[in-house]
C-alpha positions in Angstrom: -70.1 30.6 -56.4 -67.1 29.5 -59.2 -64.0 31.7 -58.2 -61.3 32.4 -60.5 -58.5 30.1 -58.1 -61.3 27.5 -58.8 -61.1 27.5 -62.6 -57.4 28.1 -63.0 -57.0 25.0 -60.9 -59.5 23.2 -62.9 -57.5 24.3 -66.4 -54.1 23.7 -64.6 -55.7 19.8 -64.3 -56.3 19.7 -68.0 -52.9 21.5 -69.1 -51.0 18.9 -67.0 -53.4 15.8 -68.5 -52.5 13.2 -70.9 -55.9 11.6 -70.6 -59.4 12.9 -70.8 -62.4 11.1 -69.7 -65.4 13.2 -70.7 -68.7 12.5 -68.6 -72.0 14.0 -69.9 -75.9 13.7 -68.4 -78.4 15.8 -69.4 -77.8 19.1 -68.8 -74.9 18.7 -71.4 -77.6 19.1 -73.7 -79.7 22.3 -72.3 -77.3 24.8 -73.8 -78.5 23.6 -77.6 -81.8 24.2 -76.7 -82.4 20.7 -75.4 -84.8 19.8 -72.5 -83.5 17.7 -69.2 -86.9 17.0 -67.7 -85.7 18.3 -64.2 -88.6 17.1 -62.2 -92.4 16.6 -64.0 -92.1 20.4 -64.3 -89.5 20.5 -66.0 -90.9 17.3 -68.3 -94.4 18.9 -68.8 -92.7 22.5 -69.8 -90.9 21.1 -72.8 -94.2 18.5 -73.1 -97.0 20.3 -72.4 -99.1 18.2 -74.0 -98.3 15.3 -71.3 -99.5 17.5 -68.6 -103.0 17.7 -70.0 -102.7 13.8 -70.2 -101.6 13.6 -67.2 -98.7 11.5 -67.9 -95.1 12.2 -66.4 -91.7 11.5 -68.0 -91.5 8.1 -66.4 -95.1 7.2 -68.4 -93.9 8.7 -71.5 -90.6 6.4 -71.4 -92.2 3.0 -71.3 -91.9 0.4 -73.4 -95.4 -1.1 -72.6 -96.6 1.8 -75.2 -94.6 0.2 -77.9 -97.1 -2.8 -77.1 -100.7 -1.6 -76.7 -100.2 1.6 -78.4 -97.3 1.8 -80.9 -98.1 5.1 -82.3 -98.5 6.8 -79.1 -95.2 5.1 -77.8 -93.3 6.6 -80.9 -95.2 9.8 -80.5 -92.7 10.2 -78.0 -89.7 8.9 -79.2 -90.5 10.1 -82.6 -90.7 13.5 -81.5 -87.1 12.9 -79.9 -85.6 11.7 -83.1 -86.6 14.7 -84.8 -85.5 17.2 -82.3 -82.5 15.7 -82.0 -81.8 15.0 -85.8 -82.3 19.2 -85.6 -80.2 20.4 -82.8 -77.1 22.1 -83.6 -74.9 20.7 -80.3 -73.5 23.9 -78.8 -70.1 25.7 -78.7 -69.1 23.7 -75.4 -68.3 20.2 -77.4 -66.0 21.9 -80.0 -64.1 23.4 -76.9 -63.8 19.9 -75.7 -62.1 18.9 -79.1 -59.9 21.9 -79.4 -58.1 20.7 -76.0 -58.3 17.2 -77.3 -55.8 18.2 -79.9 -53.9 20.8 -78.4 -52.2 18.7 -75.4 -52.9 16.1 -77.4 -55.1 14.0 -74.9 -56.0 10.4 -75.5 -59.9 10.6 -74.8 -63.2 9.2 -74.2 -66.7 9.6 -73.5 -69.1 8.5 -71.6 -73.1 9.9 -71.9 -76.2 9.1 -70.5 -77.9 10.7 -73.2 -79.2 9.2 -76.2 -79.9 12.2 -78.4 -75.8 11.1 -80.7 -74.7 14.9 -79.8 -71.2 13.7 -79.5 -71.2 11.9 -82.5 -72.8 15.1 -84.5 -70.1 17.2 -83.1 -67.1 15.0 -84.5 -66.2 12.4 -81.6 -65.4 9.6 -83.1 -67.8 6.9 -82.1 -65.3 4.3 -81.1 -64.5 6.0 -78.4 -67.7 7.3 -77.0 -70.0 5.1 -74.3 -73.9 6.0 -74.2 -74.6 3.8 -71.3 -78.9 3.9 -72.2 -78.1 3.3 -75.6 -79.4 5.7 -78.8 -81.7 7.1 -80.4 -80.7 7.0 -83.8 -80.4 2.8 -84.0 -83.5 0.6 -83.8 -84.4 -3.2 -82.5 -87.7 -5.3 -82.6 -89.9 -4.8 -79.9 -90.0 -8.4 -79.1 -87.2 -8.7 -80.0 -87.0 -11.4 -83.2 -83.1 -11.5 -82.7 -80.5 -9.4 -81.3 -80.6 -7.3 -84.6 -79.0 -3.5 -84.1 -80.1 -1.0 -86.9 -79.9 2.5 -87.7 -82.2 4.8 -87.7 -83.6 6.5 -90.8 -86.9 6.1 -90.6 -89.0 9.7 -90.8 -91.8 10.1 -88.2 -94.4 12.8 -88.1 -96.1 13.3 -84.7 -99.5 14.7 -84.5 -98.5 16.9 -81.0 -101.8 17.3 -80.5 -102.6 13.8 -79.3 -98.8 13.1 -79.2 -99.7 10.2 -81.7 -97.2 9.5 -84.4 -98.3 9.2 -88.3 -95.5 6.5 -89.0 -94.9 3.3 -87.1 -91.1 1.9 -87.7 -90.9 -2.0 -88.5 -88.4 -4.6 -87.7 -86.6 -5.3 -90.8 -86.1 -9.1 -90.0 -90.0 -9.9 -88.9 -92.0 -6.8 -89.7 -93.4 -6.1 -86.5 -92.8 -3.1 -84.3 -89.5 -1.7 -84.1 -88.3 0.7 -80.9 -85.8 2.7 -80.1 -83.0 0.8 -78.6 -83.0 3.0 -75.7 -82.9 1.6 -71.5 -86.4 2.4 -70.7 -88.0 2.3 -67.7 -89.1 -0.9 -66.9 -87.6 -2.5 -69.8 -87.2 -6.0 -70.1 -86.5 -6.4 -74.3 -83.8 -3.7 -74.4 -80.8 -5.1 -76.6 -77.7 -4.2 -74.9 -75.2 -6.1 -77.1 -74.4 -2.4 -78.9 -74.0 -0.7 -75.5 -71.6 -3.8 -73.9 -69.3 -3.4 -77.3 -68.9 0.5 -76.0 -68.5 -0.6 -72.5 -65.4 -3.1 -73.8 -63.8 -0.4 -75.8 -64.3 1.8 -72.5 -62.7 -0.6 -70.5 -59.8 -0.9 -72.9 -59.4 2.6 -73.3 -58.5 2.5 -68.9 -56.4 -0.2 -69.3 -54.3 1.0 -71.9 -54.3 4.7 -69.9 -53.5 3.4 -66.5 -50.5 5.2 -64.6 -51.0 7.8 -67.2 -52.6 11.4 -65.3 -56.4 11.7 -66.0 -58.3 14.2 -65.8 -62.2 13.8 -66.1 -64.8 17.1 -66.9 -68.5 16.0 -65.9 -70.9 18.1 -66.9 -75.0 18.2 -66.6 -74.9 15.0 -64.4 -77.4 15.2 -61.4 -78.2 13.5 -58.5 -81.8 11.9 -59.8 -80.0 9.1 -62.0 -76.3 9.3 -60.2 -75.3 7.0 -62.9 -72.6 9.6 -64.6 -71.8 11.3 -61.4 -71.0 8.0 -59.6 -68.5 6.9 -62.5 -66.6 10.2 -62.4 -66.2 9.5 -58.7 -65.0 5.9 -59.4 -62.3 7.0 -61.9 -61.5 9.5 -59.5 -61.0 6.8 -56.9 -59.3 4.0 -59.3 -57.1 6.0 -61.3 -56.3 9.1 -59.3 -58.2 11.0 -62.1 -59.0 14.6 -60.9 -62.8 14.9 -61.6 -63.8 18.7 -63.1 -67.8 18.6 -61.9 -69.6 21.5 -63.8 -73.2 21.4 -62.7 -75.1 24.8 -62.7 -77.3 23.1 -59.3 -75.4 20.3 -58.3 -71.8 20.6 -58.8 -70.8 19.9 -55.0 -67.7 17.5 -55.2 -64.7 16.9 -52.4 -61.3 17.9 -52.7 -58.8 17.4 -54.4 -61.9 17.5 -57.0 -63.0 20.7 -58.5 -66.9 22.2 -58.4 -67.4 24.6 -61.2 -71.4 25.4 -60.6 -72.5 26.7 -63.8 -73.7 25.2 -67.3 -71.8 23.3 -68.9 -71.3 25.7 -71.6 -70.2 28.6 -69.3 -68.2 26.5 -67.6 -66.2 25.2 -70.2 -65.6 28.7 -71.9 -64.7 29.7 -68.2 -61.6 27.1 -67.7 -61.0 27.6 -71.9 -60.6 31.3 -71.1 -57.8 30.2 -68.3 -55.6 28.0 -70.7 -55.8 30.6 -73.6 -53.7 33.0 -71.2 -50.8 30.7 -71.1 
């Protein structure tokens, strides 16, 4: 349980802040409707058609598809692009922006996720790190060259047979194109777009350091510690005071602070401390 001397500690951190690392997994994304595959149940509840197949998330993210079965590899992924060209990202990310510029916090953001929500909600891409890549850019599948595109291709999915009607092409050779998302397994994923954020990220410290840092995780489990392990680290380096708000998994040591609910709740929670002052 959250208590009240919890979250008016937690907004104290931000109101004394001058820099704000914001750290995001998937459950950042659950309160816009968004699945986080928690476990194969939690995969085959928002894909119940995988069930039937018998195929778990893992399966369904691997870029073998893309080789002997293109359209059933972007069944997947094209099914993704359109949910996430749809979503609406929730009240949480504008709360995020609203302290941004009201103490006037240099900022950042790191994600897991590929689904762009941060980008849809206004954060400035230069200054956001998606550390599996995204969604919305393509590559070859072999790859040709290290080519980066956007995304605008339209793909209808049968989700029936989870088979897509469209198969994206590499605009440089005209074979397959794939996401350029980390996969499991994956071996052709271009990184050179991620490694650009990475530089800017490590900029961003370098010109912070000395400066007090605060850092609000949200929807980051323990499955893929990826997120959670980097909030720790800045924690650790540069004395930042991590805010972990995790509605399972929020358990984080002191002087840290656990806020255990979605990340939505949560934020409106602390927001709701820093609009009494």
């Amino acid at each position: 349980m959250t208590t009240p001397e919890t979250l008016q500690k937690a907004a104290a951190a931000i109101r004394h802040a001058r820099v704000l690392v914001v750290t995001a997994g998937a459950g950042m994304g659950v309160d816009s409707g968004l699945p986080d595959f928690r476990g194969d149940r939690g995969f085959w509840n928002a894909y119940p058609m995988y069930e039937r197949l018998g195929i778990d998330f893992v399966g369904a993210a691997n870029p073998a598809h893309f080789s002997r079965d293109p359209a059933f590899g972007w069944g997947f992924y094209g099914h993704r692009t359109n949910l996430y060209r749809e979503t609406v990202p929730h009240a949480g990310f504008a709360i995020l922006l609203e302290w941004i510029q009201r103490f006037g916090l240099e900022h950042f953001v790191v994600t897991s996720n590929v689904d762009g929500q941060f980008q849809k909600a206004g954060f400035a891409g230069d200054a956001i790190l998606e550390v599996h890549g995204s969604i919305h850019h393509l590559q070859c599948l072999q790859p040709c060259s290290p080519a980066i595109w956007d995304n605008h291709e339209e793909v209808p999915v049968d989700l029936g047979t989870m088979r897509a009607h469209h198969i994206p092409h590499c605009i440089h050779c005209g074979g397959v194109a794939r996401p350029n998302i980390l996969m499991f397994g994956d071996f052709s994923w271009l990184s050179d777009r991620t490694r650009r954020q990475e530089r800017n990220f490590d900029e961003f410290l370098t010109d912070s350091g000395g400066e007090p840092m605060v850092v609000v995780e949200m929807g980051a489990g323990t499955a893929i510690p990826t997120i959670r392990s980097l909030s720790e680290q800045l924690g650790h380096r540069y004395g930042a005071t991590v805010i972990r708000i995790n509605p399972r998994e929020a358990q984080i040591g002191a002087p840290h602070h656990s806020v255990s609910m979605q990340a939505l709740a949560g934020l409106r929670e602390i927001d709701a401390f820093l609009a009494g002052d």
